[in-house]
N, C-alpha and C positions, 0 to 999 in steps of 0.2 A: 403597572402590574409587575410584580416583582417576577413572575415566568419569563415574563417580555425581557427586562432587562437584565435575566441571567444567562436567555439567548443572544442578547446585541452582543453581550461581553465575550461569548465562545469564539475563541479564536481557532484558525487554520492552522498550528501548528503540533510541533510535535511528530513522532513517528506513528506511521499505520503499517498494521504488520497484516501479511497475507499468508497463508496455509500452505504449500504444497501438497497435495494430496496424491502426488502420483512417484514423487524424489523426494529423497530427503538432503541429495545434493546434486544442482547442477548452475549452470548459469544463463540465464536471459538477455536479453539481447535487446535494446527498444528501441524504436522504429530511430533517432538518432546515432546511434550506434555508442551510445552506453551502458554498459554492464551491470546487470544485478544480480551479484550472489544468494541461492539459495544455500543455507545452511541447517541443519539440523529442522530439515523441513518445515523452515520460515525464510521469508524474504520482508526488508523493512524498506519504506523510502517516506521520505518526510509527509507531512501534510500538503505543505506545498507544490508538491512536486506532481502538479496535473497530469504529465504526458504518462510518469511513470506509473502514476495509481489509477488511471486510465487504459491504461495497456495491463497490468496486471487486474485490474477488475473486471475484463473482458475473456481471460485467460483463463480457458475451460479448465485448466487442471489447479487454478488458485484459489481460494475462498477467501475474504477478507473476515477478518478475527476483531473482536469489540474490547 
């Protein structure tokens, strides 16, 4: 099925960008103790990056952005 295999191909990477909705500038803090700046009310962290799009997708004042 060509759906099937243009989901096996999607990879994890790239950036995922989330919203501030309450700053349009401050900084985060993640349970490791590295920093993410909010700028112009967005914050990016890789695809990768489980802990950090995990703690900001949790974070009542971020909304994740498509």
């Amino acid at each position: 099925m060509p759906g099937a295999t243009m989901s096996s191909k999607k990879k994890n990477t790239g950036p995922v960008v989330f919203r501030d909705t309450v700053y349009t500038s401050r900084v985060l803090v993640l349970p490791d103790g590295r920093m993410l700046n909010v700028a112009n009310g967005q914050v990016a962290v890789e695809a990768s990056d489980n802990l950090a799009r995990d703690y900001l997708g949790q974070h009542p004042d971020l909304q994740a952005q498509e």
